[in-house]
PDB file as gemmi writes it, atoms N, CA and C in Angstrom:
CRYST1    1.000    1.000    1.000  90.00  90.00  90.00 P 1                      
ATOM      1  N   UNK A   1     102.647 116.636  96.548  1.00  0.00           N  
ATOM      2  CA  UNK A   1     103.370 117.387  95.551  1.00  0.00           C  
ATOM      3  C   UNK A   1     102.736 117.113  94.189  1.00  0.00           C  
ATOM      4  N   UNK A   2     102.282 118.286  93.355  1.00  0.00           N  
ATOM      5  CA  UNK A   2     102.133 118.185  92.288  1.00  0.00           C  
ATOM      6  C   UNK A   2     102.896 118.525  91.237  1.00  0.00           C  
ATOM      7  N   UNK A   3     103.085 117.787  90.156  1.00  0.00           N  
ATOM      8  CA  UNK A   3     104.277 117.549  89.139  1.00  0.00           C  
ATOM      9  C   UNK A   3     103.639 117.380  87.913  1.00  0.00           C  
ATOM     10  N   UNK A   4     103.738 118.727  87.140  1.00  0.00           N  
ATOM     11  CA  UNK A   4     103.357 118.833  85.555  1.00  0.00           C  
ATOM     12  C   UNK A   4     104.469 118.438  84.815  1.00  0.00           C  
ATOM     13  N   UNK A   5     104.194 117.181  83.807  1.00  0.00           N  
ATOM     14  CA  UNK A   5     105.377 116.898  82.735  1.00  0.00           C  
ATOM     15  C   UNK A   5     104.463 117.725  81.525  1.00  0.00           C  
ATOM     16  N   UNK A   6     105.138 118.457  80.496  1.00  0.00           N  
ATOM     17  CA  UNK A   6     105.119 119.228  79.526  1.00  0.00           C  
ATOM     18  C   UNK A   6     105.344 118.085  78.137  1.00  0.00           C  
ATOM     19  N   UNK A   7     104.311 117.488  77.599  1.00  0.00           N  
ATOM     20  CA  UNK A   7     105.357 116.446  76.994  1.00  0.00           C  
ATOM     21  C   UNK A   7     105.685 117.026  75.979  1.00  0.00           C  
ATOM     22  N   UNK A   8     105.780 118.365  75.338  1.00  0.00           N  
ATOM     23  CA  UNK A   8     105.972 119.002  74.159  1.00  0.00           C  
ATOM     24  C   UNK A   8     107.505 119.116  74.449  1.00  0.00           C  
ATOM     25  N   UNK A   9     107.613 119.061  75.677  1.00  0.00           N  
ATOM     26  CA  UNK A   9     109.491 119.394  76.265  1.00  0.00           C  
ATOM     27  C   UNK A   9     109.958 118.121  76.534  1.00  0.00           C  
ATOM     28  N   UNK A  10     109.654 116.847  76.245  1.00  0.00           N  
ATOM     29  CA  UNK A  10     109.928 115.420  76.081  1.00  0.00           C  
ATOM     30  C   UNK A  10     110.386 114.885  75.118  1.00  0.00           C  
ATOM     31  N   UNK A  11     111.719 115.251  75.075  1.00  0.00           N  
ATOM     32  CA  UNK A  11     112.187 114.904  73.193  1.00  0.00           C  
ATOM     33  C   UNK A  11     113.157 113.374  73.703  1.00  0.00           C  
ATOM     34  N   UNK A  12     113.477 113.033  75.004  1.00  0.00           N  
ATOM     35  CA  UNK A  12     113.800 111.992  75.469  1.00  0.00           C  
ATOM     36  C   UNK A  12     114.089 111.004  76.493  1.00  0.00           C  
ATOM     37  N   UNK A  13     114.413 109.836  76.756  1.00  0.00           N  
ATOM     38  CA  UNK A  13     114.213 109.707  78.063  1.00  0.00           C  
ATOM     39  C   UNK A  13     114.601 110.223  79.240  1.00  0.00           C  
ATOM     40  N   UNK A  14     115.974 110.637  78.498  1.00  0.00           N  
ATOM     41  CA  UNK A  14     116.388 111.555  79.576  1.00  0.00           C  
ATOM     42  C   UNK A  14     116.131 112.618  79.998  1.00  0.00           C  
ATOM     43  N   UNK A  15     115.067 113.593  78.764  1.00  0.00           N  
ATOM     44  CA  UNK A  15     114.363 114.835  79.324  1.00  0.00           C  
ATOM     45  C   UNK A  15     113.367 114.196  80.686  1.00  0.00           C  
ATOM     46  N   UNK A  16     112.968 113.472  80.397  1.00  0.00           N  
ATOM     47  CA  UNK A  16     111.960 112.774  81.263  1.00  0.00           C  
ATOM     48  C   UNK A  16     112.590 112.720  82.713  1.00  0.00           C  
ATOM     49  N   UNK A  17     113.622 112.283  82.855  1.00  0.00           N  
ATOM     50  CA  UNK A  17     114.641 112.059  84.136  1.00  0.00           C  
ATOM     51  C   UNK A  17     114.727 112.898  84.634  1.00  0.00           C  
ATOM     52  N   UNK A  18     115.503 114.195  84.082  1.00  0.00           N  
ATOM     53  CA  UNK A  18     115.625 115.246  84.006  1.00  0.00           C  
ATOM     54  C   UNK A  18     114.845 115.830  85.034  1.00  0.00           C  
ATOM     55  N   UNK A  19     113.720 116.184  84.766  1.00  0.00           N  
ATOM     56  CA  UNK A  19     112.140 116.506  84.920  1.00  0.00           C  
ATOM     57  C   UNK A  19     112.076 116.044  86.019  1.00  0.00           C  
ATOM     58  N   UNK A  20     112.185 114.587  86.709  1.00  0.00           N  
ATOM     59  CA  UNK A  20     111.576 114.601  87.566  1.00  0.00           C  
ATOM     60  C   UNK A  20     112.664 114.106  88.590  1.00  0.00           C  
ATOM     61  N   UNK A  21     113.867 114.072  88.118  1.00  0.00           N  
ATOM     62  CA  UNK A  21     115.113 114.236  89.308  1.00  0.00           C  
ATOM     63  C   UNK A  21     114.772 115.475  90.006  1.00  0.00           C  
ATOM     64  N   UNK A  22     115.038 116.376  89.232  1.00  0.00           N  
ATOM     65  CA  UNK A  22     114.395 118.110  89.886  1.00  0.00           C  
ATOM     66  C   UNK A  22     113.741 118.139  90.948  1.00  0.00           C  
ATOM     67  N   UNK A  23     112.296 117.849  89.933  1.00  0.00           N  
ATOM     68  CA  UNK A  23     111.211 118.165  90.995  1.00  0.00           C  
ATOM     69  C   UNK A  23     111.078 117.512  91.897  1.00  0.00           C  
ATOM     70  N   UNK A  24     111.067 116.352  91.976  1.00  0.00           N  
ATOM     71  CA  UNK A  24     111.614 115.250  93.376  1.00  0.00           C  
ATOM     72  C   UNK A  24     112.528 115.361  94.226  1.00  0.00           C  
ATOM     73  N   UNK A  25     113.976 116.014  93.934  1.00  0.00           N  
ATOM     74  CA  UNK A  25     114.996 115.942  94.556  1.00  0.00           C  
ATOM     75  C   UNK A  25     115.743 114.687  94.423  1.00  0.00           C  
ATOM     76  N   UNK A  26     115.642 114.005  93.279  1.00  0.00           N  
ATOM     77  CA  UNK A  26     117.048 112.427  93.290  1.00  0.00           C  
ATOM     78  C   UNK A  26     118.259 112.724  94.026  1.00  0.00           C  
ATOM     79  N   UNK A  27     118.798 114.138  93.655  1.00  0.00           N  
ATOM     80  CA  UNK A  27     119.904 113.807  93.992  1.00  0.00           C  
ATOM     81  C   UNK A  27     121.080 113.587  93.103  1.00  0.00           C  
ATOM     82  N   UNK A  28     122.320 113.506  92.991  1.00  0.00           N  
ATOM     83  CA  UNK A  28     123.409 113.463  92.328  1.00  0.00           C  
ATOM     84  C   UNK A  28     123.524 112.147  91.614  1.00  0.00           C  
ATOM     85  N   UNK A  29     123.122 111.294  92.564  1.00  0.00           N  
ATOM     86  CA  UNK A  29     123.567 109.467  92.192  1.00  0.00           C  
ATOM     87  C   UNK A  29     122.155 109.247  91.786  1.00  0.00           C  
ATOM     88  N   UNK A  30     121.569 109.985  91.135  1.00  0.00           N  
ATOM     89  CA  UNK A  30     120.269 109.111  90.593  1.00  0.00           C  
ATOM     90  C   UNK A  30     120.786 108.356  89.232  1.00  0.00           C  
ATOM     91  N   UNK A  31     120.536 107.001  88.856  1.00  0.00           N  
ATOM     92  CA  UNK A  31     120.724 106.214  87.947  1.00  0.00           C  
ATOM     93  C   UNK A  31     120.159 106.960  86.595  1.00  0.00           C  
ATOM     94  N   UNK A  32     119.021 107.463  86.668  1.00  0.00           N  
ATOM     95  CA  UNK A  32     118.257 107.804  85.307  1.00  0.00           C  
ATOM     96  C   UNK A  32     118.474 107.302  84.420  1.00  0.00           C  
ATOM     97  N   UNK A  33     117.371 105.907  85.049  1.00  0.00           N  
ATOM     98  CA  UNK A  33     117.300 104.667  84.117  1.00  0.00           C  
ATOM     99  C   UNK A  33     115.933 104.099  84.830  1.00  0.00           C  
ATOM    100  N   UNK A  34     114.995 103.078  84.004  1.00  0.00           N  
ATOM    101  CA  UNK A  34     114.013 102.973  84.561  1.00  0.00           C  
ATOM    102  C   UNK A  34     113.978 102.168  85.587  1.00  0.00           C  
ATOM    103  N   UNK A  35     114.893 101.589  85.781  1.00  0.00           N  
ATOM    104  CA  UNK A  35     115.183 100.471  87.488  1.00  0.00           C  
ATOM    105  C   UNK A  35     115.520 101.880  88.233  1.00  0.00           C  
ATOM    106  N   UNK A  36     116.280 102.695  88.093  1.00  0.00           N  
ATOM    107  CA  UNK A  36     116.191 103.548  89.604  1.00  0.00           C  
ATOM    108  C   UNK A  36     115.100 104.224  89.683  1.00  0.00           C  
ATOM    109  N   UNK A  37     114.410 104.642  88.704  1.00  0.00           N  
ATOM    110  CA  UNK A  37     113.113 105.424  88.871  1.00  0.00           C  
ATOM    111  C   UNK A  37     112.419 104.529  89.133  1.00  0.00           C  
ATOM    112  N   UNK A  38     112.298 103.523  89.069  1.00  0.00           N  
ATOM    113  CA  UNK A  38     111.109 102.482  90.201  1.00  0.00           C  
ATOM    114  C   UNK A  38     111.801 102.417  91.258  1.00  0.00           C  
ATOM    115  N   UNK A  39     112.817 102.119  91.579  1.00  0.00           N  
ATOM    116  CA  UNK A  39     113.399 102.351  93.002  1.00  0.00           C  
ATOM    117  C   UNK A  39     112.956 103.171  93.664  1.00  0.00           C  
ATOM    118  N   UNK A  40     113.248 104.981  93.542  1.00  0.00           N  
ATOM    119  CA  UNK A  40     113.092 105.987  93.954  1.00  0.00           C  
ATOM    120  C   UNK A  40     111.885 106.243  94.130  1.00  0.00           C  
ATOM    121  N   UNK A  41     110.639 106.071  93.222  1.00  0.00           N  
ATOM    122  CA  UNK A  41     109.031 105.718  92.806  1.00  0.00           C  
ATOM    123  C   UNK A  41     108.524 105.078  94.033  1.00  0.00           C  
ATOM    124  N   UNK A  42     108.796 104.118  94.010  1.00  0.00           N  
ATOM    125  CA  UNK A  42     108.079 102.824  94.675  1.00  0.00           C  
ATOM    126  C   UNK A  42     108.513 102.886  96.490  1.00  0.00           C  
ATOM    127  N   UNK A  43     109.732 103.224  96.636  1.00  0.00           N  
ATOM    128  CA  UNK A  43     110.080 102.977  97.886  1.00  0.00           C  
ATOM    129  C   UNK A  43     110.465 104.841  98.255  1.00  0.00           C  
ATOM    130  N   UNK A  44     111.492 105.379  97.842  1.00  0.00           N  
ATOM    131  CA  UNK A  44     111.981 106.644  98.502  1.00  0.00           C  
ATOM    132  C   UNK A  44     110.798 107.803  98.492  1.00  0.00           C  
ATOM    133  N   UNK A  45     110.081 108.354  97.583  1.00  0.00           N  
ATOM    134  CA  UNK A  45     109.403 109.790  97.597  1.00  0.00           C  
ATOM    135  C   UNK A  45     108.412 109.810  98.040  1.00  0.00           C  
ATOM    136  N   UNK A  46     108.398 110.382  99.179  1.00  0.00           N  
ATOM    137  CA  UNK A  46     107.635 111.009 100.079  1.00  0.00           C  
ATOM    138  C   UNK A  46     106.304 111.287  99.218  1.00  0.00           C  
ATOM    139  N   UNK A  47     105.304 110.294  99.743  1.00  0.00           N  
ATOM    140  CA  UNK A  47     103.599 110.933  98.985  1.00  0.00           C  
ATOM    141  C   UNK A  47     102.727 111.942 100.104  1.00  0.00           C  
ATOM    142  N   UNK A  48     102.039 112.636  99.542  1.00  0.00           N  
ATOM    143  CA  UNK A  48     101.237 111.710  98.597  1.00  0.00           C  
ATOM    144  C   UNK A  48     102.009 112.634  96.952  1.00  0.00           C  
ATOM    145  N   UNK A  49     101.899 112.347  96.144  1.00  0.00           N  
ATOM    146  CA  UNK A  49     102.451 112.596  94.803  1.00  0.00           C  
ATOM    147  C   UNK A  49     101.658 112.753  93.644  1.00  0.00           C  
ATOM    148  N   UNK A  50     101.481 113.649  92.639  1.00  0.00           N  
ATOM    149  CA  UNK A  50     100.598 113.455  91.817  1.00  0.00           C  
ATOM    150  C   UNK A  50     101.387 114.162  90.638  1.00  0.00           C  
ATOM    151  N   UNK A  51     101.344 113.222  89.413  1.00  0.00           N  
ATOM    152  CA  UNK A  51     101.787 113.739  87.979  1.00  0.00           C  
ATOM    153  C   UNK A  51     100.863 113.796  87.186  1.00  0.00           C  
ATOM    154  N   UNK A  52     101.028 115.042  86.487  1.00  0.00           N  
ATOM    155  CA  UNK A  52     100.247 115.037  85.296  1.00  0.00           C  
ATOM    156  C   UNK A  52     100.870 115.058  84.289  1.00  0.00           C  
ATOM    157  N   UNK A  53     101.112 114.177  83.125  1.00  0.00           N  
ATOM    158  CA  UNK A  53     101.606 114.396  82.029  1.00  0.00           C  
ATOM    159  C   UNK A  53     101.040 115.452  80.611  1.00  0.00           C  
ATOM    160  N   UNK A  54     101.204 116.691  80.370  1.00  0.00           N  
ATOM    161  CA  UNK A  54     100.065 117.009  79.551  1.00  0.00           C  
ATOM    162  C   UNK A  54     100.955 116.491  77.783  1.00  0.00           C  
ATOM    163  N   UNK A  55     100.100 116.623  77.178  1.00  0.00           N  
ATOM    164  CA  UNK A  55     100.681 116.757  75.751  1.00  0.00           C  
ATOM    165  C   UNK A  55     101.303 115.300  75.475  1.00  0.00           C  
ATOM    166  N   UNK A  56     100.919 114.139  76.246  1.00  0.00           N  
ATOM    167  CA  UNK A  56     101.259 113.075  76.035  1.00  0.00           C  
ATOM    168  C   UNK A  56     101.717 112.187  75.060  1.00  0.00           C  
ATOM    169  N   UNK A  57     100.428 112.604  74.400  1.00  0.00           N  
ATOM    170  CA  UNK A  57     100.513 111.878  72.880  1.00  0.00           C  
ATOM    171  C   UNK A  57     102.016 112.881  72.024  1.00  0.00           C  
ATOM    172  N   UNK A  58     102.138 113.999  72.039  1.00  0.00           N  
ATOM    173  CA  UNK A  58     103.195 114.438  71.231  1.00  0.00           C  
ATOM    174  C   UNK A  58     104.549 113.578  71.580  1.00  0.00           C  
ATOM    175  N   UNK A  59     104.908 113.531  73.465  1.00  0.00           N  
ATOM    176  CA  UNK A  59     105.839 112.943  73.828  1.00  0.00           C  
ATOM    177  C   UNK A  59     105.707 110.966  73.101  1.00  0.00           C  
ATOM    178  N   UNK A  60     104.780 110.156  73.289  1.00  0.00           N  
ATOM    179  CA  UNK A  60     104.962 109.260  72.532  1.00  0.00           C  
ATOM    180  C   UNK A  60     104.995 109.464  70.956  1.00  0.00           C  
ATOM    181  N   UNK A  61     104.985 109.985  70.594  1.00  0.00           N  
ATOM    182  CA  UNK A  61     105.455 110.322  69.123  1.00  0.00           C  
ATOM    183  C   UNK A  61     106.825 109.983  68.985  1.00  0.00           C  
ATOM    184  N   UNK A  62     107.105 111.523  69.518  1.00  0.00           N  
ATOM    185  CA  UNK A  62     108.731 111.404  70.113  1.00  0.00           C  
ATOM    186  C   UNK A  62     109.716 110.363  70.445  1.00  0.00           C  
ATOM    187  N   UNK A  63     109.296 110.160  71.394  1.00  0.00           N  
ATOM    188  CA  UNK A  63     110.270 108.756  71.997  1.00  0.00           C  
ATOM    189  C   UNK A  63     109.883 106.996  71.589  1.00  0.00           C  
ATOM    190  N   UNK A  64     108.696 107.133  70.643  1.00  0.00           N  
ATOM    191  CA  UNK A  64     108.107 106.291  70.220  1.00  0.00           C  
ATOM    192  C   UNK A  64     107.907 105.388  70.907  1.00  0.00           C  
ATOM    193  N   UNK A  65     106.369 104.580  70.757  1.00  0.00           N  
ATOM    194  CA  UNK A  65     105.599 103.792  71.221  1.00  0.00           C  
ATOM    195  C   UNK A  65     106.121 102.517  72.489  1.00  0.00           C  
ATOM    196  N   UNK A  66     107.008 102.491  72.062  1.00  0.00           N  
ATOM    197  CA  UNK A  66     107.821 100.863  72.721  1.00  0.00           C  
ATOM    198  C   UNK A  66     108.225 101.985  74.057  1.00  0.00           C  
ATOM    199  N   UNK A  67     109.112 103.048  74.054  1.00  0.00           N  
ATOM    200  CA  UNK A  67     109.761 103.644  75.423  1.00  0.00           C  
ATOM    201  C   UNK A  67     108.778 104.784  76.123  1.00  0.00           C  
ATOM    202  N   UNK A  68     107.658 104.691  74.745  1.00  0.00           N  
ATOM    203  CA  UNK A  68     106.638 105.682  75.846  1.00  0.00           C  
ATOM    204  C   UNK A  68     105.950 104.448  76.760  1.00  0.00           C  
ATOM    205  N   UNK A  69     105.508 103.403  75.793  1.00  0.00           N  
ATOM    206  CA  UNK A  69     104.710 102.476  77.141  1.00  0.00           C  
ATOM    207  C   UNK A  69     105.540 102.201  78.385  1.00  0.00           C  
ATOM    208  N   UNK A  70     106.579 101.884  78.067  1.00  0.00           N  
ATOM    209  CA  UNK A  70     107.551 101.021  79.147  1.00  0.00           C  
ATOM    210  C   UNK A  70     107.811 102.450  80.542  1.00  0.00           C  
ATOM    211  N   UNK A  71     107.743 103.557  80.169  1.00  0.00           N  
ATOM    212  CA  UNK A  71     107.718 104.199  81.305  1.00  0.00           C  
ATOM    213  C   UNK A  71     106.293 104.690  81.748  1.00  0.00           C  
ATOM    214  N   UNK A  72     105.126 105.067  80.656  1.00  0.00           N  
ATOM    215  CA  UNK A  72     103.806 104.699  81.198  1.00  0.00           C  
ATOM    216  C   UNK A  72     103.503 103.676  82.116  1.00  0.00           C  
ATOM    217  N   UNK A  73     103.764 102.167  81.557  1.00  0.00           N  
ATOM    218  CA  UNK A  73     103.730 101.032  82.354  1.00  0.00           C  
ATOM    219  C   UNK A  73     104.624 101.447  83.825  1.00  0.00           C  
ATOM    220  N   UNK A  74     105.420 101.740  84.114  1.00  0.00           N  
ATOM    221  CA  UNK A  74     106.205 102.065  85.437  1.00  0.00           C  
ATOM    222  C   UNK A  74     105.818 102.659  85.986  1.00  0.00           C  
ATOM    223  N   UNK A  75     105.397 104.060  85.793  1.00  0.00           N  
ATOM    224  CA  UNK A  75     104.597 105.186  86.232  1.00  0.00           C  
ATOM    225  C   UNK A  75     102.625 104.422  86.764  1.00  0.00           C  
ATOM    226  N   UNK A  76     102.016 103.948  85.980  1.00  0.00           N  
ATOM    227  CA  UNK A  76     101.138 102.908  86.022  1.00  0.00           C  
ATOM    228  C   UNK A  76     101.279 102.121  87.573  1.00  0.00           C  
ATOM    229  N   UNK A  77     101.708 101.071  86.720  1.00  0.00           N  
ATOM    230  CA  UNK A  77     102.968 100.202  88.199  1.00  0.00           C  
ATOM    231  C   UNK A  77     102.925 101.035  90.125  1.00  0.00           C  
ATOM    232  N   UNK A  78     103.344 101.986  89.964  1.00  0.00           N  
ATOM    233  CA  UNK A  78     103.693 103.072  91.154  1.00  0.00           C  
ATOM    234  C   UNK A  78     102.392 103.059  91.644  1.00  0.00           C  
ATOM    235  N   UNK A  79     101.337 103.591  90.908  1.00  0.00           N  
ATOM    236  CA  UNK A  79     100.176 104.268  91.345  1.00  0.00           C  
ATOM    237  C   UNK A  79      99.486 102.652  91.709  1.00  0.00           C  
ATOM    238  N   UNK A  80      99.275 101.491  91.247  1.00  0.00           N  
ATOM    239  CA  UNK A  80      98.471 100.524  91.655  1.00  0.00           C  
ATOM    240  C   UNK A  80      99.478 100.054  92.656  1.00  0.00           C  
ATOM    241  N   UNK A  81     100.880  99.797  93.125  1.00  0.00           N  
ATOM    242  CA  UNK A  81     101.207  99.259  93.904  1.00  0.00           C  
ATOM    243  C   UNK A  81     100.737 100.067  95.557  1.00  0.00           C  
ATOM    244  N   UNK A  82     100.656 101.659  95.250  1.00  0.00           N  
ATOM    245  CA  UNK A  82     100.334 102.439  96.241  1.00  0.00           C  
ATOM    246  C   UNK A  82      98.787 101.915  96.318  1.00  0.00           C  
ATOM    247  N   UNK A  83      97.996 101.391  95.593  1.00  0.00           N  
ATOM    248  CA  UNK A  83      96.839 101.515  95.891  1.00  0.00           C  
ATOM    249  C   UNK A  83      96.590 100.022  96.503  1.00  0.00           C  
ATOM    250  N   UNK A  84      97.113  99.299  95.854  1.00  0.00           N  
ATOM    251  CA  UNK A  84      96.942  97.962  96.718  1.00  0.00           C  
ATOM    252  C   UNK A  84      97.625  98.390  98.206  1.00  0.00           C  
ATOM    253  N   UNK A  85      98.538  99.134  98.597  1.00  0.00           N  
ATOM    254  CA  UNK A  85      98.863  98.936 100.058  1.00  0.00           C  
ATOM    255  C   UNK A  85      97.917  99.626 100.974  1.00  0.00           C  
ATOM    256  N   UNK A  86      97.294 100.283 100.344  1.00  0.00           N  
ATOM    257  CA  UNK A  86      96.229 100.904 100.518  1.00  0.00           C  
ATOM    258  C   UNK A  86      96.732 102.454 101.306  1.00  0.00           C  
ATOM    259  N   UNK A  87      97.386 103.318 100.841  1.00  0.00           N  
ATOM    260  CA  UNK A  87      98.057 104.148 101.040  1.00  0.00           C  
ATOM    261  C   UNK A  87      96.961 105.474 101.329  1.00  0.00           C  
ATOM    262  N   UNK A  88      96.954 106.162 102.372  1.00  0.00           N  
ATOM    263  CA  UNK A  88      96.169 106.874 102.234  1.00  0.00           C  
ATOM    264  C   UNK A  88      96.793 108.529 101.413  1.00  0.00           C  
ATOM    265  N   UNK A  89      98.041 108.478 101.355  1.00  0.00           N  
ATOM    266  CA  UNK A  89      98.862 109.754 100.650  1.00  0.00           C  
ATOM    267  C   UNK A  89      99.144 108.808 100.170  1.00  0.00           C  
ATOM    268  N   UNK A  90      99.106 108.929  98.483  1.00  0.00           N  
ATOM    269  CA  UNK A  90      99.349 107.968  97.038  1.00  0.00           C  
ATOM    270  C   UNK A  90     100.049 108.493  96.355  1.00  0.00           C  
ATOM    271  N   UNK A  91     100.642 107.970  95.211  1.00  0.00           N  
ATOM    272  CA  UNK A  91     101.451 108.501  94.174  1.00  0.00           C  
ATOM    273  C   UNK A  91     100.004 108.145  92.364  1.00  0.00           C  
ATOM    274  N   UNK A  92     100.405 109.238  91.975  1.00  0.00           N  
ATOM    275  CA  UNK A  92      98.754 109.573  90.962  1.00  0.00           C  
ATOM    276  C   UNK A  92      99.603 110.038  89.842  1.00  0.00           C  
ATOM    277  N   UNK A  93      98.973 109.206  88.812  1.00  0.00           N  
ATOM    278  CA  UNK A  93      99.797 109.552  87.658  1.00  0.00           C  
ATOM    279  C   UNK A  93      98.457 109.646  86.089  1.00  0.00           C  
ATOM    280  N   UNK A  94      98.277 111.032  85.846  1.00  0.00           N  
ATOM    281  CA  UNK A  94      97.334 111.420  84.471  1.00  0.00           C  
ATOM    282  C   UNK A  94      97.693 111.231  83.147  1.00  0.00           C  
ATOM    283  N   UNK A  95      97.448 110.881  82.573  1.00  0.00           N  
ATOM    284  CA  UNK A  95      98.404 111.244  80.625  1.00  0.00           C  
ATOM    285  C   UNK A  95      96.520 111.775  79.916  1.00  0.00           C  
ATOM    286  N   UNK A  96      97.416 113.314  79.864  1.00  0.00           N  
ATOM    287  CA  UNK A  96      96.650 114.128  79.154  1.00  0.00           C  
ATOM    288  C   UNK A  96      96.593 114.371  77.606  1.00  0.00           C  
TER     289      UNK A  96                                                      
END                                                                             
C-alpha cells in the first residue's frame, strides 16, 4: 500500500492521525497518539507499506521542530525495525 501525506494539509498532529487512521483502516478505538501509532506501525498493518510524506518541511514548520522529529523518529523507528527482521514486504517511509 502506498500512502501520500500532503504536508501542506498537516496543520497538526492530529491531521496526521487522521490521515493515516483512514488510509490504514485503525478503526474506531485507535488511540491517536504516538504509542498507538507504534503499536498499530510496528505490529498490526499488513506490509509491505510505503509513505511518502511530500511538502515536509512546510508540515515541520507547522507543528514545529520538537513534534515533527518525534513522529519522523517513529515513522524512522518502523522502517529499521522492519529491516532488521529482515522483512521481505517492509514498511518505507520518504520526507520529501
Amino acid at each position: 500500500m502506498r500512502i501520500e501525506i500532503d504536508g501542506a494539509r498537516i496543520h497538526s498532529e492530529r491531521d496526521l492521525h487522521d490521515v493515516l487512521s483512514e488510509a490504514l483502516d485503525f478503526g474506531p478505538y485507535y488511540g491517536a497518539n504516538l504509542s498507538a501509532l507504534w503499536d498499530r506501525l510496528s505490529t498490526e498493518v499488513e506490509r509491505p507499506v510505503e509513505i511518502i510524506w511530500t511538502k515536509s518541511e512546510i508540515s515541520r514548520t507547522v507543528l514545529g521542530e520538537s513534534a515533527f522529529e518525534r513522529i519522523r523518529d517513529l515513522l524512522l523507528r518502523v522502517q529499521a525495525q522492519d529491516r532488521s527482521f529482515g522483512r521481505v514486504d517492509h514498511f518505507s517511509v520518504t520526507f520529501e
